[in-house]
mmCIF file of the N, C-alpha and C atoms, coordinates in Angstrom:
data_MODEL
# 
_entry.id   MODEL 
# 
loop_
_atom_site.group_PDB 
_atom_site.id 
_atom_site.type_symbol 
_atom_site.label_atom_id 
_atom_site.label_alt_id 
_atom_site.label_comp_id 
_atom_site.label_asym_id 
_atom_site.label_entity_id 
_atom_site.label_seq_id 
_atom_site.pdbx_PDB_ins_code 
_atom_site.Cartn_x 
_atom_site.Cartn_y 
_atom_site.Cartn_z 
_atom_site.occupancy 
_atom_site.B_iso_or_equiv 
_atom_site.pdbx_formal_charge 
_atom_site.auth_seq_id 
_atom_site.auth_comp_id 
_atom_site.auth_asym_id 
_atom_site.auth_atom_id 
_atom_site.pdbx_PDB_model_num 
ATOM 1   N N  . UNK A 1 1  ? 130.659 96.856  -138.329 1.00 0.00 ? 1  UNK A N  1 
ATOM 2   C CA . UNK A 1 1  ? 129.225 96.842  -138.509 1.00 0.00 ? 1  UNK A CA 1 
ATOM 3   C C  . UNK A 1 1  ? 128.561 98.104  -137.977 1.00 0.00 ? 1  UNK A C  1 
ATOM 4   N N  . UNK A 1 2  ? 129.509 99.252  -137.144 1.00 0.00 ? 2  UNK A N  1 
ATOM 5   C CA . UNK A 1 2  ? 128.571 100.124 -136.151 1.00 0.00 ? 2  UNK A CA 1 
ATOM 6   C C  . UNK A 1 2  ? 128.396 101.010 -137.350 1.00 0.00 ? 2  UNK A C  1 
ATOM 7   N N  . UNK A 1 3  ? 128.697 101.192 -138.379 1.00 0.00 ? 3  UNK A N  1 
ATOM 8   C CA . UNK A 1 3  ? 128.929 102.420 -139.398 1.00 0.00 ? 3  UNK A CA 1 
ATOM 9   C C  . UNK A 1 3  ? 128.235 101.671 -140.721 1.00 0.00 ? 3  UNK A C  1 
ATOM 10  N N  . UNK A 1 4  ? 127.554 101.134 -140.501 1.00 0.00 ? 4  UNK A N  1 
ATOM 11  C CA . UNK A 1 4  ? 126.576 100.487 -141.871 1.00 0.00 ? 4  UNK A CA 1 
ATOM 12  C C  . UNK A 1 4  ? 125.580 101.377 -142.447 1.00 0.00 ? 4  UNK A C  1 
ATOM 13  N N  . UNK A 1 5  ? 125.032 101.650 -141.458 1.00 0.00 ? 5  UNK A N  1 
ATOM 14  C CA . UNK A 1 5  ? 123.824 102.104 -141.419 1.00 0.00 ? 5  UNK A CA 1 
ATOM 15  C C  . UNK A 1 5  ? 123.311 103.469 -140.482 1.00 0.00 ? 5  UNK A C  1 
ATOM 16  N N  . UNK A 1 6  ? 123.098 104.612 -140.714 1.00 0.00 ? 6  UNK A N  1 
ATOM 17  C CA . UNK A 1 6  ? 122.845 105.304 -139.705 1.00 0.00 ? 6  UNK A CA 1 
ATOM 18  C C  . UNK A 1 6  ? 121.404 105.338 -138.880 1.00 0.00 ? 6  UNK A C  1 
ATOM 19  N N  . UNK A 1 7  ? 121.454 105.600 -137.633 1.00 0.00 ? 7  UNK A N  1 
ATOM 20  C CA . UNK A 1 7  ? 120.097 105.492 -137.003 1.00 0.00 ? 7  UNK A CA 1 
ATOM 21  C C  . UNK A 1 7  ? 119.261 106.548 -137.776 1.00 0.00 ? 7  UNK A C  1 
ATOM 22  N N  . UNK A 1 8  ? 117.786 105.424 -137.841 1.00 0.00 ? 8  UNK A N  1 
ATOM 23  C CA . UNK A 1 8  ? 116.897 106.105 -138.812 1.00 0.00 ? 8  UNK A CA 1 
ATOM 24  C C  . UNK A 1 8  ? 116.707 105.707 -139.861 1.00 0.00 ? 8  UNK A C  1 
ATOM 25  N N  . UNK A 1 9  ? 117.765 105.071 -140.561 1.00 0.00 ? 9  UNK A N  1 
ATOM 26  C CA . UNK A 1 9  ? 118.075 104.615 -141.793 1.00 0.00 ? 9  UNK A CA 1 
ATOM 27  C C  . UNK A 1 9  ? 116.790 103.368 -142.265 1.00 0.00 ? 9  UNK A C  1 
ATOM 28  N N  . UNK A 1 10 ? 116.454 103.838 -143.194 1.00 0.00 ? 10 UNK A N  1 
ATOM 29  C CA . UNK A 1 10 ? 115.021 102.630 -143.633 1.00 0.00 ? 10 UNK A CA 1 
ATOM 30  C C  . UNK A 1 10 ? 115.650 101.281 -144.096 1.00 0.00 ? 10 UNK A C  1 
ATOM 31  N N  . UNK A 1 11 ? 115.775 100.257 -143.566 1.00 0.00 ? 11 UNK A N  1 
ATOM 32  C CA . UNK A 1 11 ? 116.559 98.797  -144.144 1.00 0.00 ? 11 UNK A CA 1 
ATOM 33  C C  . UNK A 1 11 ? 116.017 98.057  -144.365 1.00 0.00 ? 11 UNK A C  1 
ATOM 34  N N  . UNK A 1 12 ? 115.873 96.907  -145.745 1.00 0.00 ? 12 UNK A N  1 
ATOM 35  C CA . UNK A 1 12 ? 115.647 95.415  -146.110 1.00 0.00 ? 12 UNK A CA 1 
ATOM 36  C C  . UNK A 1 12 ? 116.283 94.778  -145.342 1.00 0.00 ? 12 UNK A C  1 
ATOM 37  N N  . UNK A 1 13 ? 115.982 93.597  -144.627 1.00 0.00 ? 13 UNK A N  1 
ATOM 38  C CA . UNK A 1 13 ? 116.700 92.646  -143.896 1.00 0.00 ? 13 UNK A CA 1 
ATOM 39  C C  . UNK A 1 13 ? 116.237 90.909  -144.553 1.00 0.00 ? 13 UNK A C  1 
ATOM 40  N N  . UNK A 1 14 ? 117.320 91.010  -144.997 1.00 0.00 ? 14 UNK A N  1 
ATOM 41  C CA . UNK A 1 14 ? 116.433 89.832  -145.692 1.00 0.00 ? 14 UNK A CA 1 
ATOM 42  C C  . UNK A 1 14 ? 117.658 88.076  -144.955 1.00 0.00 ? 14 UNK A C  1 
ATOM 43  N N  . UNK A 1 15 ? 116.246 87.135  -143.917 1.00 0.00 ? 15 UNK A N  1 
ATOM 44  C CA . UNK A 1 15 ? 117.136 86.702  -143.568 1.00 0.00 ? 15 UNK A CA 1 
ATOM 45  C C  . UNK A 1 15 ? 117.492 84.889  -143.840 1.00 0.00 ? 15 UNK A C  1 
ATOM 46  N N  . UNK A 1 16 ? 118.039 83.853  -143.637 1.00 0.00 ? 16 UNK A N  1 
ATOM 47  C CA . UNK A 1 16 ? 117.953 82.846  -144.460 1.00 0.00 ? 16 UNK A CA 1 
ATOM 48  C C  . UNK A 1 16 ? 116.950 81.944  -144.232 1.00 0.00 ? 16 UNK A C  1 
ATOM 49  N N  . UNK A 1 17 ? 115.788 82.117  -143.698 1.00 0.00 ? 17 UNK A N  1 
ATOM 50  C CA . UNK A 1 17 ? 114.658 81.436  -143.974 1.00 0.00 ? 17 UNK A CA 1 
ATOM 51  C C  . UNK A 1 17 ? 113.787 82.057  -145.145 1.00 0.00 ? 17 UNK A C  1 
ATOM 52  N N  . UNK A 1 18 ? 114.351 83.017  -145.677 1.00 0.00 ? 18 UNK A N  1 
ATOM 53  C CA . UNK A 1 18 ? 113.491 83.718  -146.711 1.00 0.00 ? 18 UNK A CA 1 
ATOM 54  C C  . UNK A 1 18 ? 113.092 84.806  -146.372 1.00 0.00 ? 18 UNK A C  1 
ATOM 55  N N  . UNK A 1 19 ? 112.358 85.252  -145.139 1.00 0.00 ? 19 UNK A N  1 
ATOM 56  C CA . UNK A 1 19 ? 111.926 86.447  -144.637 1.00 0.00 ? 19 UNK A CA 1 
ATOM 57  C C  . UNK A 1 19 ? 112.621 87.372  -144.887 1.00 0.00 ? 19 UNK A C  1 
ATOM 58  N N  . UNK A 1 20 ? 111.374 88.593  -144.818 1.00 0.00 ? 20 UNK A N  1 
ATOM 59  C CA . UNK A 1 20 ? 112.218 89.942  -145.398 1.00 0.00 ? 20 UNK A CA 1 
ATOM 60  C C  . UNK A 1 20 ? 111.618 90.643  -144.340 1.00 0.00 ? 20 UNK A C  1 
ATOM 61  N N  . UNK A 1 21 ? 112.896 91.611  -143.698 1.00 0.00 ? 21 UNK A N  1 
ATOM 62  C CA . UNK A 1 21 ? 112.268 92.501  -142.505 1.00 0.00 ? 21 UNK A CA 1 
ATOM 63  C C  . UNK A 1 21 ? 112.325 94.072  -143.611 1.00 0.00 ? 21 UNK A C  1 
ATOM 64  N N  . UNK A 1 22 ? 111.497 94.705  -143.110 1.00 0.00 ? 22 UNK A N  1 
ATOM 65  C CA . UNK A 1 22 ? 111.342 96.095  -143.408 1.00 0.00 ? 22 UNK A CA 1 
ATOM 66  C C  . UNK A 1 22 ? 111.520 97.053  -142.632 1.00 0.00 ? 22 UNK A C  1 
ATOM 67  N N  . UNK A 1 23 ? 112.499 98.172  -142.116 1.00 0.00 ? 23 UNK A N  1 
ATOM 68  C CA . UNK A 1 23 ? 112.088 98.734  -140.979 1.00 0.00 ? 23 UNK A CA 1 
ATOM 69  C C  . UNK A 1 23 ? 113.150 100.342 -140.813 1.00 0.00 ? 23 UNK A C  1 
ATOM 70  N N  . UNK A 1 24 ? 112.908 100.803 -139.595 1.00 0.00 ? 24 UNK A N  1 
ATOM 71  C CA . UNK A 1 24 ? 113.642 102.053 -139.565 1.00 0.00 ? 24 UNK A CA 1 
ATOM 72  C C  . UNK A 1 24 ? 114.903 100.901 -138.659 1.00 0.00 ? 24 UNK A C  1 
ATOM 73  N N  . UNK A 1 25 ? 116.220 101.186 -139.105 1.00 0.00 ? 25 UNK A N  1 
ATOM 74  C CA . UNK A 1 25 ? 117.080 100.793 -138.349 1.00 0.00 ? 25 UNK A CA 1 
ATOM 75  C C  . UNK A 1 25 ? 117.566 101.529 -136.903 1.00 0.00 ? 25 UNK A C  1 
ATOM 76  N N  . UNK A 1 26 ? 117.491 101.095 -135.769 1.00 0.00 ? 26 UNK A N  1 
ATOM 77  C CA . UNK A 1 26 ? 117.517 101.644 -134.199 1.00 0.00 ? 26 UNK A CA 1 
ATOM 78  C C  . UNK A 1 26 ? 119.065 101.700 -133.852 1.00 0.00 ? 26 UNK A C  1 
ATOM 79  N N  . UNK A 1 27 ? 119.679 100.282 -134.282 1.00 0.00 ? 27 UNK A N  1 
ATOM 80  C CA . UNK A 1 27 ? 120.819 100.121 -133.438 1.00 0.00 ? 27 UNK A CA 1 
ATOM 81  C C  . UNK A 1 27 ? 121.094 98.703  -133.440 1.00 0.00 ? 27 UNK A C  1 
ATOM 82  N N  . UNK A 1 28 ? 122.399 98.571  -132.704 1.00 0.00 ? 28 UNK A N  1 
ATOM 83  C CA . UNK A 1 28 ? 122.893 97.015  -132.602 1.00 0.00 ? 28 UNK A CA 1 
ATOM 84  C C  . UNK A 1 28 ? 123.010 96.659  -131.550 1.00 0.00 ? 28 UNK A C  1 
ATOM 85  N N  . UNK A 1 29 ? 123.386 95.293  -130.957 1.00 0.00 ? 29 UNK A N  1 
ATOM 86  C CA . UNK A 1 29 ? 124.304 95.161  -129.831 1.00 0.00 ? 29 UNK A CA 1 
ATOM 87  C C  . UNK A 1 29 ? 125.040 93.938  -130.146 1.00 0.00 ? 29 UNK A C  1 
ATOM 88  N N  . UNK A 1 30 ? 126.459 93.808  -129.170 1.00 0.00 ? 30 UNK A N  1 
ATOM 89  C CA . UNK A 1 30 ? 126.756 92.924  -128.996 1.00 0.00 ? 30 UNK A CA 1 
ATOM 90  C C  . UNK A 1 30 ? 126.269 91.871  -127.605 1.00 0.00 ? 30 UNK A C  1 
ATOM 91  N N  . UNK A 1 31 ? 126.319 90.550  -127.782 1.00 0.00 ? 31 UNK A N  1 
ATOM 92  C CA . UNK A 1 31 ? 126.767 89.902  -126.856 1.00 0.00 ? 31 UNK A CA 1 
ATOM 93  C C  . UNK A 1 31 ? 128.507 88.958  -126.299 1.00 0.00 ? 31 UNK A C  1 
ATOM 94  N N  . UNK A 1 32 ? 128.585 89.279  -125.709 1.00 0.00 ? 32 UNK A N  1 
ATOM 95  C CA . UNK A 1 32 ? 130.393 88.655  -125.278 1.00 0.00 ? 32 UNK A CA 1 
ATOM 96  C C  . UNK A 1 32 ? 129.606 87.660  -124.446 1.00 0.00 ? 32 UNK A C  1 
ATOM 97  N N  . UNK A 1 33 ? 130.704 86.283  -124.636 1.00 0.00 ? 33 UNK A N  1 
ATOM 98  C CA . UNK A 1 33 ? 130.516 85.355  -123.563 1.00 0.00 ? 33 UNK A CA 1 
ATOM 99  C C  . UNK A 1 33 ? 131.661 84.904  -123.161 1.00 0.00 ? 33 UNK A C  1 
ATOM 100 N N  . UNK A 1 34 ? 132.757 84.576  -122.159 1.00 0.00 ? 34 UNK A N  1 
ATOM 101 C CA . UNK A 1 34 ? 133.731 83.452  -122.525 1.00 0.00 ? 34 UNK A CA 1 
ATOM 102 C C  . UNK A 1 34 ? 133.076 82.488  -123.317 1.00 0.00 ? 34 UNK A C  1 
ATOM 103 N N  . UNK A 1 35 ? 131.825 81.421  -122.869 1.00 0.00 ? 35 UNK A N  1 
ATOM 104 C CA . UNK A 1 35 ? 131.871 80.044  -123.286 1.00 0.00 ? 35 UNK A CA 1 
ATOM 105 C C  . UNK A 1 35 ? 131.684 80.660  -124.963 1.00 0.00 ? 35 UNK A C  1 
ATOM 106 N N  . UNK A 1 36 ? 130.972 81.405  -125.397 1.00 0.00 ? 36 UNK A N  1 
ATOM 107 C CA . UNK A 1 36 ? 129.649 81.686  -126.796 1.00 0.00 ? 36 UNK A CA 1 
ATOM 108 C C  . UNK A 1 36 ? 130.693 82.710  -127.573 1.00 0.00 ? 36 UNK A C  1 
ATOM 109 N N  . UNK A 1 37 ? 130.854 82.144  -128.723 1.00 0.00 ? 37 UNK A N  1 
ATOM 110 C CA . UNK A 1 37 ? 130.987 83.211  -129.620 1.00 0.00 ? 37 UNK A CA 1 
ATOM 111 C C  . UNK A 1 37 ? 130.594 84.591  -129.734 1.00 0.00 ? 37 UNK A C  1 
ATOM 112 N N  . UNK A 1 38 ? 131.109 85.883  -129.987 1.00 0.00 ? 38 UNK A N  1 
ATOM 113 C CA . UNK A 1 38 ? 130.322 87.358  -130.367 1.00 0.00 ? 38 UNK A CA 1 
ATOM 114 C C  . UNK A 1 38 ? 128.883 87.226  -131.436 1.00 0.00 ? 38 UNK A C  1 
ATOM 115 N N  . UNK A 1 39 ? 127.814 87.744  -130.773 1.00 0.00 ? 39 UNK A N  1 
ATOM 116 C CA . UNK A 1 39 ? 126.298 87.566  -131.637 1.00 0.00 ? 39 UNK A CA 1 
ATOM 117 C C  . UNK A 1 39 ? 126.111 88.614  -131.771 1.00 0.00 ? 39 UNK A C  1 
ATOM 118 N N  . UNK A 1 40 ? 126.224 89.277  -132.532 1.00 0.00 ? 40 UNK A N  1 
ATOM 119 C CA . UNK A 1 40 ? 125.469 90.682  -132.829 1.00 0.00 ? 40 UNK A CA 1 
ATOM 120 C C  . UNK A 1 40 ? 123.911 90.716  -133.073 1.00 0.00 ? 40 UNK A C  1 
ATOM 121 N N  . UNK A 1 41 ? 123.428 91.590  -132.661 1.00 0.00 ? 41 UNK A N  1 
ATOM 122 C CA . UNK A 1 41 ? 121.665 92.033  -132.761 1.00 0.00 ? 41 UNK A CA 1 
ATOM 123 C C  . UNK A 1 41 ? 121.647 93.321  -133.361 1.00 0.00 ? 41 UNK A C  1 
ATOM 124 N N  . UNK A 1 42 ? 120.394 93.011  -134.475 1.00 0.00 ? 42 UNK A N  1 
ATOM 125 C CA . UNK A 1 42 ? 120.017 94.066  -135.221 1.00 0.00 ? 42 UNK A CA 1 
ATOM 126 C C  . UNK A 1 42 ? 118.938 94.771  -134.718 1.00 0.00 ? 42 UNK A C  1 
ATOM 127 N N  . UNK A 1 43 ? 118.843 95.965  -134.495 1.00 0.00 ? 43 UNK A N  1 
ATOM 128 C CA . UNK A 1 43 ? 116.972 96.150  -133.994 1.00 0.00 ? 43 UNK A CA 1 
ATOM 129 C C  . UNK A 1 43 ? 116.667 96.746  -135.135 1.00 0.00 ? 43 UNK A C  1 
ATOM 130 N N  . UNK A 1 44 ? 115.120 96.872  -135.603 1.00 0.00 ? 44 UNK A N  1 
ATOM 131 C CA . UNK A 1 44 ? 114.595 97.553  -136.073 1.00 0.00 ? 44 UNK A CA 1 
ATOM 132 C C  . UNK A 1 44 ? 113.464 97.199  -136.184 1.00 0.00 ? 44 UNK A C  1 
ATOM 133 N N  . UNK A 1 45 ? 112.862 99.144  -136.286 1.00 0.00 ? 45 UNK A N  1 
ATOM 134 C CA . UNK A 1 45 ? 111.026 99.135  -135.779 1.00 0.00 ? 45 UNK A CA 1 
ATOM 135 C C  . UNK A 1 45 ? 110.461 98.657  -136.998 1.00 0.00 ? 45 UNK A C  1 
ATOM 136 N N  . UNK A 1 46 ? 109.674 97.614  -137.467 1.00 0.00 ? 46 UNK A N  1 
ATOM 137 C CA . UNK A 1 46 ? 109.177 97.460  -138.515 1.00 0.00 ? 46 UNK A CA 1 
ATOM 138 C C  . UNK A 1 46 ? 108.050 98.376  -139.359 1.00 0.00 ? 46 UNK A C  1 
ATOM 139 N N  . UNK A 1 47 ? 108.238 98.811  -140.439 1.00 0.00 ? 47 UNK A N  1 
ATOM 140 C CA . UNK A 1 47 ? 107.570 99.467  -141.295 1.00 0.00 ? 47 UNK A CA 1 
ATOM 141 C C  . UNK A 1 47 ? 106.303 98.439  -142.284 1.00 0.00 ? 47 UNK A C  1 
ATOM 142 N N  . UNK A 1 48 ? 106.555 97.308  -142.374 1.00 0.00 ? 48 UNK A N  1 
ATOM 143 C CA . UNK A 1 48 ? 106.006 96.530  -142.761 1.00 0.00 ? 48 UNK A CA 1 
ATOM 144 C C  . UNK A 1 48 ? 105.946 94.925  -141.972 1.00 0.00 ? 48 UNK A C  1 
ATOM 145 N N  . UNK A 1 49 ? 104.323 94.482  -142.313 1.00 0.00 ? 49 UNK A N  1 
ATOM 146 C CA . UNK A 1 49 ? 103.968 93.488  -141.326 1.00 0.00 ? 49 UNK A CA 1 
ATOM 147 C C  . UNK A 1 49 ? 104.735 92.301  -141.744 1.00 0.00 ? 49 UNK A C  1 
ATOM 148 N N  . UNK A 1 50 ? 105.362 90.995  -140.803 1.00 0.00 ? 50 UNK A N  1 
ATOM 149 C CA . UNK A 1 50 ? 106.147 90.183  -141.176 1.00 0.00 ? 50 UNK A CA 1 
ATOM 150 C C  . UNK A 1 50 ? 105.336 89.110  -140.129 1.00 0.00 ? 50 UNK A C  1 
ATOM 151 N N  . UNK A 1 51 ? 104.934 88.151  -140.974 1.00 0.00 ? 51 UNK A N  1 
ATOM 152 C CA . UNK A 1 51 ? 104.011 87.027  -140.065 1.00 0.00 ? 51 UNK A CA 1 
ATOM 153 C C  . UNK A 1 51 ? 103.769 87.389  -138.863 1.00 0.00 ? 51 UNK A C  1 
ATOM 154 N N  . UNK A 1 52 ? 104.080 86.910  -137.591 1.00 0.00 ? 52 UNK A N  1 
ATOM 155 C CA . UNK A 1 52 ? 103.257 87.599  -136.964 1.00 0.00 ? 52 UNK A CA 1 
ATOM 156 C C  . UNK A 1 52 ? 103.386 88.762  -135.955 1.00 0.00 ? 52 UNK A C  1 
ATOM 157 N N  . UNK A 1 53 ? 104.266 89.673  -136.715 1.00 0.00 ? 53 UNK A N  1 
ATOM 158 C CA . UNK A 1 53 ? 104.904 90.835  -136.294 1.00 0.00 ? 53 UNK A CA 1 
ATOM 159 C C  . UNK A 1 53 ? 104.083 91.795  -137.127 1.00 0.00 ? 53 UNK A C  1 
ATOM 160 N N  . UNK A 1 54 ? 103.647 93.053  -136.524 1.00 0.00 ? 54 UNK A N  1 
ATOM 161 C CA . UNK A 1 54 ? 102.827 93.919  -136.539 1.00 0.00 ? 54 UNK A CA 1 
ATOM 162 C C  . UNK A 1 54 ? 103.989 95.331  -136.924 1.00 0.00 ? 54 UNK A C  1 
ATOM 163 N N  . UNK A 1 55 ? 103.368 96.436  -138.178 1.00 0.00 ? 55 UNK A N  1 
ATOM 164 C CA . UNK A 1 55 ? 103.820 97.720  -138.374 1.00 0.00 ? 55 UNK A CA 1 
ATOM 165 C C  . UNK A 1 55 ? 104.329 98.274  -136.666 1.00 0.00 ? 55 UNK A C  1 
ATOM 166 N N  . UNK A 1 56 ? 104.985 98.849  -136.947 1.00 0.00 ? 56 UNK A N  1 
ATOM 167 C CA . UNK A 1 56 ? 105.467 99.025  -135.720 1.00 0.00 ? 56 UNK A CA 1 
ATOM 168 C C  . UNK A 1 56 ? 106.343 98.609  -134.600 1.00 0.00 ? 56 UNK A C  1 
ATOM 169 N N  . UNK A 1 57 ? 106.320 97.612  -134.396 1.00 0.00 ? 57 UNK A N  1 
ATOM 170 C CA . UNK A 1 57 ? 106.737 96.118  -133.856 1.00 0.00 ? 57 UNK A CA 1 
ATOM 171 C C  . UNK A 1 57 ? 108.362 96.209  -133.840 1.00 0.00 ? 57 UNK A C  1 
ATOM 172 N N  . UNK A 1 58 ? 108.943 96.277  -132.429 1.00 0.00 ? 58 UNK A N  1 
ATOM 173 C CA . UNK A 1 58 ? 110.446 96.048  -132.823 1.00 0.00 ? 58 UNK A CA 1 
ATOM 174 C C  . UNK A 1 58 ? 111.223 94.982  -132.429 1.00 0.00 ? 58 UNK A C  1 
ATOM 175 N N  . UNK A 1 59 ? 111.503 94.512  -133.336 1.00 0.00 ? 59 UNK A N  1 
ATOM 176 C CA . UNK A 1 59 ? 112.745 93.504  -133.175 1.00 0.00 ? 59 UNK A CA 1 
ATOM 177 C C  . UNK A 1 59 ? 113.913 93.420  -133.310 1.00 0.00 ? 59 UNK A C  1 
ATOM 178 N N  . UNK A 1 60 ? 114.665 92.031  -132.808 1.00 0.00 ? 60 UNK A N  1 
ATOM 179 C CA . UNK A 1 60 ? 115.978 92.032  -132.889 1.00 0.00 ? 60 UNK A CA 1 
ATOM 180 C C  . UNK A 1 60 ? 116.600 91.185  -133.814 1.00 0.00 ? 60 UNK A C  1 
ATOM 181 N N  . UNK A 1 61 ? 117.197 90.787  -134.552 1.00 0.00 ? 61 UNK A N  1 
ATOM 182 C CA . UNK A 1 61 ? 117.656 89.917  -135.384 1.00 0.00 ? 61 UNK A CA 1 
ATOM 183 C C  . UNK A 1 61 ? 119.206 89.311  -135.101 1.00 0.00 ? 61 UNK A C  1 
ATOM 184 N N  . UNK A 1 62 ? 119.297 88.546  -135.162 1.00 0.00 ? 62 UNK A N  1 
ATOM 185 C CA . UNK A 1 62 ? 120.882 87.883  -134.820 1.00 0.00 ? 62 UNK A CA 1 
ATOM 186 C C  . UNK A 1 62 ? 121.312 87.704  -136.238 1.00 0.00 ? 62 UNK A C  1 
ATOM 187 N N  . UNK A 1 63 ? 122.538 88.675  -136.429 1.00 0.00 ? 63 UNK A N  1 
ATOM 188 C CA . UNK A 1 63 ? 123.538 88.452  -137.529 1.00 0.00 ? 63 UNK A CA 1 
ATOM 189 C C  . UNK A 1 63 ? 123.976 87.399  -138.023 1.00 0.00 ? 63 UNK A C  1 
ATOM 190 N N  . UNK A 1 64 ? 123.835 86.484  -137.491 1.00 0.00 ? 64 UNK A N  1 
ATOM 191 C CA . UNK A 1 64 ? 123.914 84.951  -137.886 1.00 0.00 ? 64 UNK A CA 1 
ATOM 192 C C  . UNK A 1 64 ? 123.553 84.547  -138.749 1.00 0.00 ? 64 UNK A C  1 
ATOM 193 N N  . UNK A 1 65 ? 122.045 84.551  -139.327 1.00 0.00 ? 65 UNK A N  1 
ATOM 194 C CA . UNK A 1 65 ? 120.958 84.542  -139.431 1.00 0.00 ? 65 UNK A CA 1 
ATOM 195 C C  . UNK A 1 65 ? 120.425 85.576  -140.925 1.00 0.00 ? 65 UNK A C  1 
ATOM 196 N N  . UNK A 1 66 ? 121.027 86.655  -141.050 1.00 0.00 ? 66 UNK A N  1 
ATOM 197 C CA . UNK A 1 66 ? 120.866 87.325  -142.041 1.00 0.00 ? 66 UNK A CA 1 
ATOM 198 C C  . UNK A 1 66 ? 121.891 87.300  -143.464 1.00 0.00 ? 66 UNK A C  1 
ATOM 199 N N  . UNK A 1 67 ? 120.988 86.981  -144.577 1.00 0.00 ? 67 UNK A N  1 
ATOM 200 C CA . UNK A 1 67 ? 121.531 86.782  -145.752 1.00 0.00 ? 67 UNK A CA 1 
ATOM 201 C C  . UNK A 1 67 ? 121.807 88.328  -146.354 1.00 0.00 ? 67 UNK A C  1 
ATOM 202 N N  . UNK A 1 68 ? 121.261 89.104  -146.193 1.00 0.00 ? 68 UNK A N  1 
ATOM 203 C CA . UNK A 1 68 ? 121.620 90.262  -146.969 1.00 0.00 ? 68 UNK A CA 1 
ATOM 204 C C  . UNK A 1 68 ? 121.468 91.624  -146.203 1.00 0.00 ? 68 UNK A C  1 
ATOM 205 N N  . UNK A 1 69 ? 121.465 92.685  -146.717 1.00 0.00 ? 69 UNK A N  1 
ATOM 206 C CA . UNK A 1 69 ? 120.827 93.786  -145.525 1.00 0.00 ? 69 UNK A CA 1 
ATOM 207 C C  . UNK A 1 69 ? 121.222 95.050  -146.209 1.00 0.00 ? 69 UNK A C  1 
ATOM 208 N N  . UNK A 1 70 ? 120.256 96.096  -146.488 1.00 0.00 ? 70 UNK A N  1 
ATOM 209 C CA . UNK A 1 70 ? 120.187 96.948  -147.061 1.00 0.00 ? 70 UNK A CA 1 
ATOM 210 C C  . UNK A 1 70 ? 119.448 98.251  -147.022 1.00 0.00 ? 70 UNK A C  1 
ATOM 211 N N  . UNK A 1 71 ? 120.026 99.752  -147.507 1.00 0.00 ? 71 UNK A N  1 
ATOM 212 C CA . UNK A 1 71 ? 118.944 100.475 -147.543 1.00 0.00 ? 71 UNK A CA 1 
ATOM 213 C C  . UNK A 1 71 ? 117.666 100.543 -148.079 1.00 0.00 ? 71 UNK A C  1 
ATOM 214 N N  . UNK A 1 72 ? 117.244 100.936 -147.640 1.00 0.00 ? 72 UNK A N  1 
ATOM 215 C CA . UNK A 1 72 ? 115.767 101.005 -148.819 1.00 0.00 ? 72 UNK A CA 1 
ATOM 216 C C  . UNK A 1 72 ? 115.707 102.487 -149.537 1.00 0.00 ? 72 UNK A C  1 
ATOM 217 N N  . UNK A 1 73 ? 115.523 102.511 -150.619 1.00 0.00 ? 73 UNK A N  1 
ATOM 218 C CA . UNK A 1 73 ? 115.684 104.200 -151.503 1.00 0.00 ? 73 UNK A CA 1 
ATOM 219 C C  . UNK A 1 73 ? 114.472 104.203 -152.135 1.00 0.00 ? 73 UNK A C  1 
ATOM 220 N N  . UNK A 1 74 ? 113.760 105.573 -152.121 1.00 0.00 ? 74 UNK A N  1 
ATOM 221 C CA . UNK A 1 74 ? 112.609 105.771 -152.630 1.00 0.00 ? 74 UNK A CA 1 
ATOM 222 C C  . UNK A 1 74 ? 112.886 106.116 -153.781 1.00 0.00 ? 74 UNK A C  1 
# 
């Protein structure tokens, strides 16, 4: 997953409640647990407003959770 996308990279995140994130892609992380499965986190600064997340606005997304994920090309 570290080679998907390069930082900077403009991405659709589209995830299975329907929502679509818009944004510059930042980076990932993992989490390790013994008890918990590996969760990966998506960040990215949003380019477009998503209920009640604001232009700008950065979030994290859990790979879990995401149906698709893509560049965006002008």
């Amino acid at each position: 997953m570290a080679n998907l996308f390069p930082t900077g990279q403009i991405v659709s995140v589209i995830i299975n409640s329907g929502n679509v994130f818009v944004g510059t892609f930042l980076g990932f992380r993992h989490h390790d647990d013994d008890d918990v499965q590996e969760i990966q986190y998506f960040f990215i600064q949003l380019t477009t407003a998503v209920g009640p997340y604001v232009i700008g606005e950065i979030i994290a997304l859990n790979s879990a959770l995401v149906e698709s994920i893509g560049p965006v090309t002008a």
